[in-house]
Structure formats: structure tokens, C-alpha cells
C-alpha positions as CSV (number, residue, x, y, z in Angstrom):
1,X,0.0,0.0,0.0
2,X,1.3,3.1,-1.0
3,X,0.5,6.7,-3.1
4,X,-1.1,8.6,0.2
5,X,1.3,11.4,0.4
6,X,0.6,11.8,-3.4
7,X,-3.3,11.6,-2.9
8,X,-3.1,13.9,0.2
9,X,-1.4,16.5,-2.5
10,X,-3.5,15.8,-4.7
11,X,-6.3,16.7,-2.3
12,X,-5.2,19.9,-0.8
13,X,-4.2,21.1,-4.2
14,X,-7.6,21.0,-5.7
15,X,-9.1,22.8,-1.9
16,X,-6.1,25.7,-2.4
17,X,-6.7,26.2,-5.9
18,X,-10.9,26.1,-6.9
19,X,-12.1,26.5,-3.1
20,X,-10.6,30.2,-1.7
21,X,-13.0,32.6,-2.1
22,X,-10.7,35.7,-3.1
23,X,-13.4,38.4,-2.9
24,X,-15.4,37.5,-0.1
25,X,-12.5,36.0,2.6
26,X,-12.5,32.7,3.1
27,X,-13.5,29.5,0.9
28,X,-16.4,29.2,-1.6
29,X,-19.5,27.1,0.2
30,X,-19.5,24.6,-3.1
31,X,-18.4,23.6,-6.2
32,X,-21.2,20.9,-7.6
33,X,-20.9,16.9,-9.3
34,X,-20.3,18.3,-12.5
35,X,-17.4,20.6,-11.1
36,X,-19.4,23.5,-11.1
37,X,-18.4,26.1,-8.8
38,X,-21.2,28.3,-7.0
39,X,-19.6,31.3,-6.1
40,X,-22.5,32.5,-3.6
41,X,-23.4,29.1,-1.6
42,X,-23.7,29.5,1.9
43,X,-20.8,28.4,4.0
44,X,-21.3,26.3,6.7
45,X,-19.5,25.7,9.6
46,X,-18.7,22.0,9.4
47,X,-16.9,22.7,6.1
48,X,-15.2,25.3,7.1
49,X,-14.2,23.5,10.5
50,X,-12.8,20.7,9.1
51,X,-11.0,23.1,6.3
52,X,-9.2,24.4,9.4
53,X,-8.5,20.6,11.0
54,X,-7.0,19.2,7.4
55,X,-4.8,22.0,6.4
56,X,-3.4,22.4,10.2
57,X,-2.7,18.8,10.3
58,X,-1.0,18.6,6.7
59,X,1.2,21.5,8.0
60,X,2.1,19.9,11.4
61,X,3.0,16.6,9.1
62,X,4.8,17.6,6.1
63,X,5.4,21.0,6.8
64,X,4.7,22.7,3.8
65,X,4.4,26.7,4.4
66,X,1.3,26.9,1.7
67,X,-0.5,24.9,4.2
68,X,0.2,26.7,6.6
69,X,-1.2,29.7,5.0
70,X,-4.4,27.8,4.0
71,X,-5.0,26.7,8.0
72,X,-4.4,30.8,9.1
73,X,-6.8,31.9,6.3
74,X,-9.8,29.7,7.8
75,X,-8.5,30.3,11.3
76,X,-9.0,34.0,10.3
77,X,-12.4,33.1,8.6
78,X,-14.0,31.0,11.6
79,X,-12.6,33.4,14.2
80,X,-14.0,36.6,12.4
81,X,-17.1,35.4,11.0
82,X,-18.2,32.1,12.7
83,X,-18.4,32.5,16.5
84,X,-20.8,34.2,18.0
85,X,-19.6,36.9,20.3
86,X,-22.9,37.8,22.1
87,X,-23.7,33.9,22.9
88,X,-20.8,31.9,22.7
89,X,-20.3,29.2,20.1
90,X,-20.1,28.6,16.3
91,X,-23.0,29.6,14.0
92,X,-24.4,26.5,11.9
93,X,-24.0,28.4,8.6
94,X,-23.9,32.1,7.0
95,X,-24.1,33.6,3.5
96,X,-21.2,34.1,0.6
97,X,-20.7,36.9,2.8
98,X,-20.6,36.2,5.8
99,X,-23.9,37.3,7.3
100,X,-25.4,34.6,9.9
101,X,-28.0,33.3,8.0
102,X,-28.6,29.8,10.5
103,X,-27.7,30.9,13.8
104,X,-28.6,27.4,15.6
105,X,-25.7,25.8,17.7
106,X,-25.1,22.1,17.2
107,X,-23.4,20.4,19.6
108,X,-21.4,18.5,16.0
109,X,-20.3,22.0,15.3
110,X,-19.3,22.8,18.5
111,X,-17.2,19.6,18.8
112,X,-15.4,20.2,15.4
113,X,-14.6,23.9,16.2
114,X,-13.0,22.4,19.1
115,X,-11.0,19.6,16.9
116,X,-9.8,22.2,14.1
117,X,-8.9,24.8,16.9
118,X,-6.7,22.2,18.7
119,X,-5.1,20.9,15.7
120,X,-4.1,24.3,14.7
121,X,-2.2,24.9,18.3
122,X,-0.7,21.7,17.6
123,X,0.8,22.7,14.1
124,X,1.6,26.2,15.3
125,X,1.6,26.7,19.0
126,X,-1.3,30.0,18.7
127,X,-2.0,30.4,21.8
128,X,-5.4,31.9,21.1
129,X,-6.5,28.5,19.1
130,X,-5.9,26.5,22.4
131,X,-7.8,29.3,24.4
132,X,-10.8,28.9,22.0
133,X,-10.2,25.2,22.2
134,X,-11.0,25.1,26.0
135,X,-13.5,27.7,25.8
136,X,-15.2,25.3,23.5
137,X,-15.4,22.4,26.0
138,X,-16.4,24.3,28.8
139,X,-19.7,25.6,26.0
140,X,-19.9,21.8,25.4
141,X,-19.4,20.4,28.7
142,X,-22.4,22.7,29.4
143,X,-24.5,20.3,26.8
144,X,-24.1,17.4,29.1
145,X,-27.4,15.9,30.3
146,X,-26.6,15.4,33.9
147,X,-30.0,13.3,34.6
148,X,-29.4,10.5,32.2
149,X,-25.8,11.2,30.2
150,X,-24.7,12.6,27.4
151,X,-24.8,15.3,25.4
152,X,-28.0,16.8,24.2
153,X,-28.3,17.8,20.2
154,X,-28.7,21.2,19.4
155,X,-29.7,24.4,20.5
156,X,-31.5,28.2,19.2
157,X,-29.0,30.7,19.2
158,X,-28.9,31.6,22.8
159,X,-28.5,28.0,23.6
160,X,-32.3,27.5,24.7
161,X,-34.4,24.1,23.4
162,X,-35.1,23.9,19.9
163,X,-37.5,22.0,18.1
164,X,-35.7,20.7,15.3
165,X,-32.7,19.2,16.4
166,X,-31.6,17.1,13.2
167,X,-28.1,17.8,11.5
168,X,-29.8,16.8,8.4
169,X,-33.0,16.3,6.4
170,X,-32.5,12.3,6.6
171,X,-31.7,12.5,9.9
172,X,-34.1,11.6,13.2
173,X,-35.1,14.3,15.0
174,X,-34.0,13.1,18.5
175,X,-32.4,14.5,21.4
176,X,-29.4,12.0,21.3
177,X,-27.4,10.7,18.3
178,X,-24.5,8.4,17.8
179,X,-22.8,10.6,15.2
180,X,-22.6,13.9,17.4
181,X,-21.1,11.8,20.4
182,X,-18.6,10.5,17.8
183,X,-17.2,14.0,16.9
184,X,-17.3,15.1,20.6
185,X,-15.1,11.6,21.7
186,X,-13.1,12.7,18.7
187,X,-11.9,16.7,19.3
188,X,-11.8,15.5,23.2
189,X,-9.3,13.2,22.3
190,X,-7.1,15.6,20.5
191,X,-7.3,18.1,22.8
192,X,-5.7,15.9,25.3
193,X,-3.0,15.5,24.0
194,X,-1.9,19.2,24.2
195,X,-4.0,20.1,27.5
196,X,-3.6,17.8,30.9
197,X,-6.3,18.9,32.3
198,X,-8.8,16.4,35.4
199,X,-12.5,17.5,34.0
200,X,-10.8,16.8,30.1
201,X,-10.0,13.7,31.3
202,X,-13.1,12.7,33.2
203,X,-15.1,13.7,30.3
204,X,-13.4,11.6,28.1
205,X,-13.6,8.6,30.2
206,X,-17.1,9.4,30.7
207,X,-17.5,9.3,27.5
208,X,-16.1,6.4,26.5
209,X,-18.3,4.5,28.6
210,X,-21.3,6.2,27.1
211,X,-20.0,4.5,23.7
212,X,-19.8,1.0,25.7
213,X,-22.5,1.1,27.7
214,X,-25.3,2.9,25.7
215,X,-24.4,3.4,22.3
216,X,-23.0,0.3,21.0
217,X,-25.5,-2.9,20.3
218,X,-24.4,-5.7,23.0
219,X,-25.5,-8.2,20.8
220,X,-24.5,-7.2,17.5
221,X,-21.8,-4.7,18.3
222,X,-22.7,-2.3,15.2
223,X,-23.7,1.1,16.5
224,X,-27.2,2.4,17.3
225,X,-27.9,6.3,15.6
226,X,-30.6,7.7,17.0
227,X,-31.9,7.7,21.0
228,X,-34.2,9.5,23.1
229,X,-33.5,11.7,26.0
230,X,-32.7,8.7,28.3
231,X,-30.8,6.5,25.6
232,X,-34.0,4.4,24.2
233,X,-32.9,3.2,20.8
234,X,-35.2,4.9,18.4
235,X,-33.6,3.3,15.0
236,X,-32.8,0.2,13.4
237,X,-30.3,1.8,11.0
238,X,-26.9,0.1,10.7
239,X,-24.4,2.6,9.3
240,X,-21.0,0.5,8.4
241,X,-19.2,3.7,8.2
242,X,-19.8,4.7,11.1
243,X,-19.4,1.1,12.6
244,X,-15.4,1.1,11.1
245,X,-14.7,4.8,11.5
246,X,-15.8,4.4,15.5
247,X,-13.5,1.2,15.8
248,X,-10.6,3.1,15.4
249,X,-11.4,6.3,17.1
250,X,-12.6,5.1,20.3
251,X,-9.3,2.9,20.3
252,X,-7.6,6.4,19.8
253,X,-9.5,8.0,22.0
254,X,-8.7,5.3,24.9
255,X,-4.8,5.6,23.8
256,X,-4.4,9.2,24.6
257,X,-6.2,8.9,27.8
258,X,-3.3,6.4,28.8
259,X,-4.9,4.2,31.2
260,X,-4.4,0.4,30.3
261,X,-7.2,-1.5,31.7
262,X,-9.8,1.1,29.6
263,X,-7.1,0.3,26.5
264,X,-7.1,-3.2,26.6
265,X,-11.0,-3.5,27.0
266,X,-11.2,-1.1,24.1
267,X,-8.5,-2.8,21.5
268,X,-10.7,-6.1,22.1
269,X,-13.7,-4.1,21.5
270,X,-12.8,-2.0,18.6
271,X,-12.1,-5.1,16.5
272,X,-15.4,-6.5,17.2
273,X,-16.7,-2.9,16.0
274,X,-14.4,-3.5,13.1
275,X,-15.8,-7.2,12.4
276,X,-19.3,-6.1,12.8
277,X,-18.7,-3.4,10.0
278,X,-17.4,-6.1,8.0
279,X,-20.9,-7.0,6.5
280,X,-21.3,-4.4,4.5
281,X,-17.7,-5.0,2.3
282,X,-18.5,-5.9,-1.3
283,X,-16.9,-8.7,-3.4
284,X,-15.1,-5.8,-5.6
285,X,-13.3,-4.8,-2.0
286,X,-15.7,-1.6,-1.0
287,X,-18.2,-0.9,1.7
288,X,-21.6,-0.2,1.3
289,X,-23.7,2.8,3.0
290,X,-26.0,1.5,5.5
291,X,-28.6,-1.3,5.7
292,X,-32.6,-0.7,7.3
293,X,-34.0,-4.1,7.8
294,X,-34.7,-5.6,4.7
295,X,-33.2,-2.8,2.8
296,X,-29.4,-2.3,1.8
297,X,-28.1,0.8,0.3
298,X,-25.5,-0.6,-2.2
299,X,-24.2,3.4,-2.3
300,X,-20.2,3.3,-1.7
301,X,-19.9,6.8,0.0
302,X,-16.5,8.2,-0.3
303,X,-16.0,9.0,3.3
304,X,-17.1,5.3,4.2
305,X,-13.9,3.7,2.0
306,X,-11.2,6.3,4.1
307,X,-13.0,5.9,7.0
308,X,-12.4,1.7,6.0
309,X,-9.1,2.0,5.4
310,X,-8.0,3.7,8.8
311,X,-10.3,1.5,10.1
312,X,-8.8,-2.0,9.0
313,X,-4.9,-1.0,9.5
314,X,-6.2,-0.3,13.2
315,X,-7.7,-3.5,13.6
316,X,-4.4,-4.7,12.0
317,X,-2.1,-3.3,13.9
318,X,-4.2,-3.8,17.3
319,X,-4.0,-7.9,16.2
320,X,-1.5,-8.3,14.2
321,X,-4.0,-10.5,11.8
322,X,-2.8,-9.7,8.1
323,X,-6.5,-10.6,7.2
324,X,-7.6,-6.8,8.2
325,X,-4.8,-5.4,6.3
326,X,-5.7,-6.7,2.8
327,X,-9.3,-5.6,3.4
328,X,-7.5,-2.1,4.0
329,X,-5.7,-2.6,0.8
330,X,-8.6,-3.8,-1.4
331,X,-10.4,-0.6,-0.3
332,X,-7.5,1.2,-1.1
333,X,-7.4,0.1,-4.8
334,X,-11.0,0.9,-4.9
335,X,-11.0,4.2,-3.7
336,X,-8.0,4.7,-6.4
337,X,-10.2,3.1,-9.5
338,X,-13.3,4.0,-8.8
339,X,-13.6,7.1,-6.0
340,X,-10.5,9.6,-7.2
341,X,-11.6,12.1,-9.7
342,X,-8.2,11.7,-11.7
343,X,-9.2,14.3,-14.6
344,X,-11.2,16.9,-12.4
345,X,-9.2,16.4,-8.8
346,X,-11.0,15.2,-5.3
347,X,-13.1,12.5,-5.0
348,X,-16.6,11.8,-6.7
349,X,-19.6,11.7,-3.7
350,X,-19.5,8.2,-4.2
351,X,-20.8,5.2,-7.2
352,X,-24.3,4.0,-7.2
353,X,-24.7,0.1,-6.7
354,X,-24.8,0.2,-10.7
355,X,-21.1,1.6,-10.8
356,X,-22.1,5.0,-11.9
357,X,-20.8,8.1,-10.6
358,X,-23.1,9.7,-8.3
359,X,-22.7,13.6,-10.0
360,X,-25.8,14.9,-8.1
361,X,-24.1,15.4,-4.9
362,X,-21.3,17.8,-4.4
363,X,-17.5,17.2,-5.3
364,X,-17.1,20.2,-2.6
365,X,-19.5,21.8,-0.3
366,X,-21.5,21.7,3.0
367,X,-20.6,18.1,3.5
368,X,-18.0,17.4,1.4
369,X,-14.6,18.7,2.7
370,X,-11.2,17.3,2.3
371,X,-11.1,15.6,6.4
372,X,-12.4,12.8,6.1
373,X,-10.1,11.6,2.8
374,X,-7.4,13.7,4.2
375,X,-7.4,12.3,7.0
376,X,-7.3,8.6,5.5
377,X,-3.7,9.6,4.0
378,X,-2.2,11.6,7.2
379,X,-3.4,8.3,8.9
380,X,-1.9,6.0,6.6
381,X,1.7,8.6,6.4
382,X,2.1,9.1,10.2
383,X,0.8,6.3,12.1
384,X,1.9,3.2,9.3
385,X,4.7,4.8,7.6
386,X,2.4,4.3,4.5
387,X,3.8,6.7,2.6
């Protein structure tokens, strides 16, 4: 397995070249399937977020001063134009402009404003990123649910209830979800490693067990999505890239906390995560999107194959069976033949279960950002010497 450093290149040479938005600050909010670019989309925080995370991180690794200057641009961005100064918090999205045009606060957000800002001290050492950083767990340590656990979906602007709470049209509107305590676990985890600090800690031990105890299926060990205020499962959705992407990050997670006995329950555990996720690889070595009781969605998402491959060298690494590897590789060559965009650049949405490219959904955009198939390759580069 090799060609990551490349990809990763690849990658952050189409984001610095189609995506800066040279009139209005910042990065353009889309460019379309067709490689269109929409010059006034709205931006949204996640995008922009995870911008900041993937350009930090590419710095820190292969110090490259153009990334650098990519990571301070949506630094600058975020800072100026994302957080709220009367209320606290990051705004869920604004116009080409900047204007607030959604000024909910979603826990998700919250958490990767915490992830990018903490990655950005760790490249650079800005003070002011780690201050925002901690600032940012305190807003979402104030999310926790003290009655029953965990942390509580969204908010209106001046963190009171709100009645829609979903991150997404396809999304349940409950008060819990698996895929917001994912990307809380996940920015917690990073900022431990740059802040020792006891309620940090705590919190992340907390909620590791919230993964353990009421997030993950006993029986079947895939994840449950969706939950009511005191953790009733209220969906039947499997997600397997969610199942694979949480094997490895709550192994992470329990790695930088540093305490062996929650380590050594967790490797076991992650690589039953990563065999349960296993069901939904495909003869032609990808994985499919999600499965709903009798129905399977046959869609191969481009963030589900990165989110595999990471997945798979952890489970190989944490057993040392070479089986879990060549699924990691299989994937691998799938995402080269059949995910890269080799004429336009990036990666296509994803194929259809026919083997068509899905050119409906964005090559950039709201949901589409270079972290999670960045990510993949700094994985591969720093942790396997996959270069």
C-alpha cells in the first residue's frame, strides 16, 4: 500500500486552488458533481471546521508553508465570522458573505470547532486556538445531560431548546445521536493531547463508557444512531461507516487517555466494532452505506472507503491478523479506481450500486470537505509509515 502522500497532495491542491474565495475571505461554500463552482453558496460551519482541521494537520505533518497559509486563512475566517460573540459558540451556517444566515448551535459543530482549533495549536503553537479550544469544551461540557448522560443535540442561538434538532433532512429528530457523540469523543481526544487537564480527562472517560455502555448494540456490536433523552434506541439503522470509523477512534480516543485497563477492554472491542462493520464490504473490495432491515443501500460513499481504510490497518495493527490489512488494501485500490476524480481532482460523492458516478451530490460543499479523505492519507503517512 502506497500513493497517500501523493493523494493527500493531490487533495489539498484541488481545496487551495478552486475552493478560496478571493473576494469574499475565506472558501467558496460549493463547487457541484459536475465541477461547477457556486460562487455564492452559503458556507457552513462544518466545512469550514474541518478546512481548518485538514490544512493544520497537513502542515504539522509535512510542513509545507502553503498549508500553513491555508489553515491561518480559515483560522481567520471562523474566528471573524463564525463565533458568536454575544452567545458563545459557532453559528451553523452564513451567507457568501458572511452574514449569519442559521444561527442554531449544534453540539457536532461545536465539537469540530474544538477539533480544528486544537489541531491548529498543535501545528503552530497560537496560543489563542488553544484558548478557543477550551473555551469550547467548557460551551460543550455545558451540553451534558446530567440526569441521564450525554450530550443533548442542538440548541437556538442563545443555547435555549429547539424543536428541530436534526443535522440533516435524513436525519431523526431526537435528542441524542450516535454521530454527534462520535465528533465530541473525537476533538476531546485531541485536545488531550496538548491540554492535561482532570474534567478533560473525566469527560473523556465518561464518554467512553457512554460509547460502551449505551451506544454500542451488546449483541451485535454495530452502532445504534438515533436515542431519546434517556438512551431508548429509536432506529434500526446500521451505518457501516460509522461502525469502522468508531473502531478506530474510540481505540484512539482510549490511547491518549493512557490508562491500560480502559485500552485493553477497548482494543478487544474495537475489533469486534471493526468485524461487525465487516458486512457491508463488497466482493469488488468496497463498503456499502447503510442497511434498514430488509433494505441495503448498495451506495459506496467516499467518506465510508477512508473511514475503512484507517479502520482496517487499526484493527491490524491492534491484532496483528494480516486478514484486516488486505481488506485495507482492497479498499484502497477501490477508492484509487473508482472514488478519485483523476481528470477533475477530489473524490466523486460516491458510485451507485450500478457503478455510476453519483454527479448529483457535491465534489465540494457543505458536507463534502477534504477531512475525512485527508485524514485517510495523514493516517496511513504518520501512524503506518504508508507513505
Amino acid at each position: 500500500m502506497n500513493g497517500f502522500k501523493q493523494e493527500l497532495e493531490n487533495i489539498l491542491f484541488f481545496w487551495i486552488n478552486k475552493m478560496q474565495d478571493v473576494q469574499h475571505g475565506g472558501f467558496y461554500g460549493r463547487i457541484d458533481g459536475n465541477d461547477i463552482l457556486h460562487t455564492e453558496a452559503n458556507k457552513g460551519a462544518i466545512l469550514n471546521a474541518r478546512i481548518l482541521w485538514t490544512f493544520s494537520s497537513a502542515y504539522r505533518i509535512l510542513k509545507k508553508e502553503e498549508y500553513l497559509q491555508v489553515a491561518q486563512r480559515a483560522f481567520d475566517y471562523i474566528t471573524t465570522y463564525f463565533i458568536d460573540k454575544e452567545y458563545g459558540g459557532a453559528y451553523w451556517e452564513l451567507d457568501y458573505k458572511g452574514n449569519p444566515v442559521n444561527t442554531k448551535k449544534q453540539t457536532y459543530v461545536q465539537g469540530f470547532m474544538l477539533y480544528s482549533f486544537s489541531e491548529f495549536f498543535r501545528a503552530t503553537g497560537n496560543k489563542q486556538a488553544l484558548e478557543l479550544a477550551q473555551n469550547f469544551f467548557y460551551l460543550i461540557e455545558k451540553c451534558y445531560d446530567n440526569e441521564f448522560g450525554g450530550y443533548l443535540e442542538a440548541y437556538t442561538q442563545d443555547w435555549n431548546p429547539i424543536e428541530d434538532m436534526r443535522l440533516s433532512d435524513k436525519d431523526a429528530n431526537e435528542k441524542k445521536t450516535m454521530n454527534t457523540h462520535l465528533h465530541v469523543l473525537e476533538p476531546y481526544t485531541n485536545l488531550c493531547r496538548v491540554w492535561d487537564n482532570g474534567q478533560l480527562k473525566m469527560a473523556q472517560r465518561r464518554m467512553i463508557d457512554i460509547f460502551t455502555e449505551n451506544i454500542l448494540g451488546k449483541k451485535t456490536n454495530h452502532l445504534n444512531l438515533f436515542f431519546d433523552e434517556q438512551w431508548n434506541v429509536k432506529s434500526t439503522t446500521i451505518s457501516y461507516g460509522h461502525d469502522i470509523e468508531a473502531s478506530w477512534l474510540l481505540f484512539e480516543a482510549a490511547e491518549v487517555l493512557g490508562d491500560k485497563n480502559v485500552l485493553d477492554k477497548l482494543k478487544k472491542l474495537s475489533l469486534k466494532i471493526a468485524d461487525a462493520a465487516s458486512e457491508g464490504l463488497e466482493a469488488d473490495g468496497s463498503m456499502i452505506y447503510e442497511k434498514n432491515g430488509g433494505h441495503i443501500d448498495k451506495e459506496r460513499h467516499w467518506w465510508v472507503q477512508a473511514e475503512a481504510v484507517v479502520g482496517y490497518m487499526y484493527a491490524y495493527k491492534n491484532s496483528g491478523n494480516p486478514a484486516y490489512k488486505e481488506k485495507a488494501s482492497r479498499i484502497w485500490k477501490y477508492i484509487q479506481n473508482q472514488i478519485v476524480d483523476h481528470k477533475n481532482g477530489e473524490w466523486y460523492w460516491s458510485r451507485m450500486e450500478d457503478g455510476s458516478v453519483n454527479y448529483k451530490d457535491d465534489k465540494a460543499g457543505f458536507w463534502k470537505c477534504p477531512y475525512h479523505n485527508g485524514r485517510m492519507c495523514m493516517e496511513m503517512i504518520e501512524h503506518f509509515g504508508l507513505v
